[in-house]
C-alpha positions as CSV (number, residue, x, y, z in Angstrom):
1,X,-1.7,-4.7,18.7
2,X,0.1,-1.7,16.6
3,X,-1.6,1.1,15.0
4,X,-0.2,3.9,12.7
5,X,-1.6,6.0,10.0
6,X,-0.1,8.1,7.2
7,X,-1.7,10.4,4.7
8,X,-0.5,12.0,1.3
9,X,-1.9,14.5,-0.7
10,X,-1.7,14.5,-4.3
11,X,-3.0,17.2,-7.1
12,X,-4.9,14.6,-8.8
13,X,-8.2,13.0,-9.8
14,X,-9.4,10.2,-6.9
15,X,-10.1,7.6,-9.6
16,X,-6.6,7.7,-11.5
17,X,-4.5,7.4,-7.5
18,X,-7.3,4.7,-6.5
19,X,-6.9,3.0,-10.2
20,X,-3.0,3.1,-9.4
21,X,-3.2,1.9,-6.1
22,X,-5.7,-0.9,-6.9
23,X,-3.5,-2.6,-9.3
24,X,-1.4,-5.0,-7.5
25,X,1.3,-4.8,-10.0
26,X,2.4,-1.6,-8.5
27,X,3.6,-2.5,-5.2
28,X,7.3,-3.9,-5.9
29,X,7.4,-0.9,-7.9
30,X,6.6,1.4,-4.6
31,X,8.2,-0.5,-1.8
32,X,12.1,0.3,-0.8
33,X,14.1,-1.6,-3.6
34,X,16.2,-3.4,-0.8
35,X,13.5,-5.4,0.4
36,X,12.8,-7.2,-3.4
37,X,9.7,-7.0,-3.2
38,X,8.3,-9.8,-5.7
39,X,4.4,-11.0,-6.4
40,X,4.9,-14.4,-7.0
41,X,1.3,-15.7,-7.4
42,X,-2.2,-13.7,-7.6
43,X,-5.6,-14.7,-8.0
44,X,-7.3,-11.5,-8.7
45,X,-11.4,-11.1,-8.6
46,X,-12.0,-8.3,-11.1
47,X,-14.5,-5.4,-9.4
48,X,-17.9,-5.4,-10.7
49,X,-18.5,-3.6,-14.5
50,X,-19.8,-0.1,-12.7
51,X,-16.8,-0.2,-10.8
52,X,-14.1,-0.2,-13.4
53,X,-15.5,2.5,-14.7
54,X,-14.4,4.3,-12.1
55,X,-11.0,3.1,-12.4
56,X,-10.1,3.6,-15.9
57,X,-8.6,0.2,-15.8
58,X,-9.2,-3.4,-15.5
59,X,-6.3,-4.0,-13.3
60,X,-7.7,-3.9,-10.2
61,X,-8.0,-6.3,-7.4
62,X,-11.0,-6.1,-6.2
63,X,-12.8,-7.9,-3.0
64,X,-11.6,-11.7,-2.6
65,X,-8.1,-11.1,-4.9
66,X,-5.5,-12.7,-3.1
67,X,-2.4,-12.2,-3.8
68,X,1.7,-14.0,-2.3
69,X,4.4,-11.1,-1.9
70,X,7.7,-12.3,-1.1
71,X,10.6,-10.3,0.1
72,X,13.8,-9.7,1.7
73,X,13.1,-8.7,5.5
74,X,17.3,-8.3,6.0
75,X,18.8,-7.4,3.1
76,X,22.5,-8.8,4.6
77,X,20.6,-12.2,4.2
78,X,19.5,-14.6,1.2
79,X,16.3,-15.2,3.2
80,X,12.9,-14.4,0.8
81,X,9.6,-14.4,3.3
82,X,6.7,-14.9,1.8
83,X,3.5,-12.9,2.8
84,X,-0.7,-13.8,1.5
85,X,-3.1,-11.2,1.4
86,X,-6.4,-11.3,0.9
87,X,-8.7,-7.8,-0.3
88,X,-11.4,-7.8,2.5
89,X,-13.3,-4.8,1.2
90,X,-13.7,-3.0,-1.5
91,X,-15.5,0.7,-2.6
92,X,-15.0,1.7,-5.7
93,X,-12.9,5.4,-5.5
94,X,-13.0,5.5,-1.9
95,X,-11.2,2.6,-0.2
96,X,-9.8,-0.7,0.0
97,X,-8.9,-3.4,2.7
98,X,-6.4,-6.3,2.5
99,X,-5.7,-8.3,5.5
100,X,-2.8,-11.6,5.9
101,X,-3.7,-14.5,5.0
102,X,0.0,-15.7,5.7
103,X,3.2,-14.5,6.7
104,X,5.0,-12.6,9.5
105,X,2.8,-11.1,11.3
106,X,-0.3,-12.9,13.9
107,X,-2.7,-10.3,12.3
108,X,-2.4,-7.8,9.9
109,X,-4.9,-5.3,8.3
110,X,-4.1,-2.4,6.3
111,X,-6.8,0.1,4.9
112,X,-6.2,2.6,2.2
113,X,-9.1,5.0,2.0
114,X,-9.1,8.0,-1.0
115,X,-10.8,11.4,-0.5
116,X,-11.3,13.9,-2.9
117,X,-9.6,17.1,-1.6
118,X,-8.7,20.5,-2.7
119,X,-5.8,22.4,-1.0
120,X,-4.6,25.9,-2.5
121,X,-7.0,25.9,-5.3
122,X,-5.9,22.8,-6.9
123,X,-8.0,19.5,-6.5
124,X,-6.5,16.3,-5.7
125,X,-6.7,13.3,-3.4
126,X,-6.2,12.8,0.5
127,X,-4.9,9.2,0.4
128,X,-4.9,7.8,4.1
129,X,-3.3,4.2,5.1
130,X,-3.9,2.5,8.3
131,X,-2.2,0.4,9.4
132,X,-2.9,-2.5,12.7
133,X,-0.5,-5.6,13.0
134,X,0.4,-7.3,15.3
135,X,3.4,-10.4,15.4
136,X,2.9,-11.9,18.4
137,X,5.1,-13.8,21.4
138,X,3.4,-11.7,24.6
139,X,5.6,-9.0,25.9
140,X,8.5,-9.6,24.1
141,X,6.8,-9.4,20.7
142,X,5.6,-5.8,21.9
143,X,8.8,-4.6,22.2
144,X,9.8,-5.6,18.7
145,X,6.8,-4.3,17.6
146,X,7.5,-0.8,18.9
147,X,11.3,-0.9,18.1
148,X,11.9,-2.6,15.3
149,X,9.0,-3.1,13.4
150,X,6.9,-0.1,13.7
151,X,10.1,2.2,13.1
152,X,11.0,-0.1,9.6
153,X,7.4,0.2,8.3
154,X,7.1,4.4,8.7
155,X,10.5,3.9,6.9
156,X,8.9,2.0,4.0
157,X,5.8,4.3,3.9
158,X,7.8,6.8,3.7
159,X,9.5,5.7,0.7
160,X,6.4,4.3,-1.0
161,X,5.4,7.9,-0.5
162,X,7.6,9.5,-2.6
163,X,7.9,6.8,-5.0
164,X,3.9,7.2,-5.7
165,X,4.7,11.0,-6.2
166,X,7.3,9.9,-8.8
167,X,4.8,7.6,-10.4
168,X,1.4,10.2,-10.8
169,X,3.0,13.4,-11.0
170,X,4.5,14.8,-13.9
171,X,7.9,16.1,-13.5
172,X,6.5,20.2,-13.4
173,X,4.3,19.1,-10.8
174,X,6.6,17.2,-8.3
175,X,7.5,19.0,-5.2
176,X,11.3,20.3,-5.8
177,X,12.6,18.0,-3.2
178,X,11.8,15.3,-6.4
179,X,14.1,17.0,-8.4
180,X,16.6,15.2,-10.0
């Protein structure tokens, strides 16, 4: 099995980046545009009343949403994979577990956890995502795992970084290398 983690920091509230991040909706809009990322079906279980308080919107897939992604794993190709997820776990303004149903990988389990943070004065939120998968095949799976895989998800992370940033932040409070 593969393991990775990446954080972000943003200057802003914990329930507006959780409220973003909990809303399905947003992930084609996040992901690296040549991958087409599509939701083709979801089936999402709203969070309990006290919880949407806390996420200023009704949006949000809470524990037992499932939802099918489908997308383009080699852009050169008209192939569309389709991937299920199911949200395993669920605290309101503090984290968030989906896990495969169905798809490319054997196992899959990615955990996005929010913590309020302050960093030069400013308050905002430490948003952490980790990350363990696995495909599969012994040996040989391992290796494509550490060299192919592992090296094109950082790549989309890093991209669904900055494209969060260009989601929440207003354009005075992007960091200059957003600049247009």
């Amino acid at each position: 099995m593969t393991c990775f983690e990446t954080v972000q920091w943003l200057p802003l509230a914990r329930p507006k980046v959780f409220a973003f991040f909990c809303d399905p909706a947003n992930l084609p809009r996040i992901m690296p545009p040549e991958l087409q990322v599509r939701i083709e079906w979801a089936a999402l279980v709203a969070p309990v009343a006290a919880e949407v308080l806390l996420l200023e919107r009704n949006r949000a897939a809470g524990a037992g949403s499932e939802f099918v992604v489908s997308f383009r794993p080699l852009p050169f190709l008209p192939i569309r994979m389709k991937w299920r997820a199911r949200i395993e776990e669920f605290e309101p303004g503090s984290c968030f577990r989906d896990t495969q149903v169905s798809g490319p990988m054997r196992r899959w389990s990615h955990r996005h956890e929010f913590q309020a943070e302050s960093r030069n004065g400013a308050e905002g939120t430490l948003i952490r995502d980790r990350v363990e998968f696995e495909i599969g095949y012994g040996r040989a799976g391992r290796a494509v795992e550490r060299y192919f895989v592992l090296p094109a998800l950082q790549k989309s992370f890093a991209h669904r970084q900055s494209q969060v940033e260009r989601a929440l932040l207003p354009p005075e409070n992007a960091p200059s290398y957003l600049a247009d």
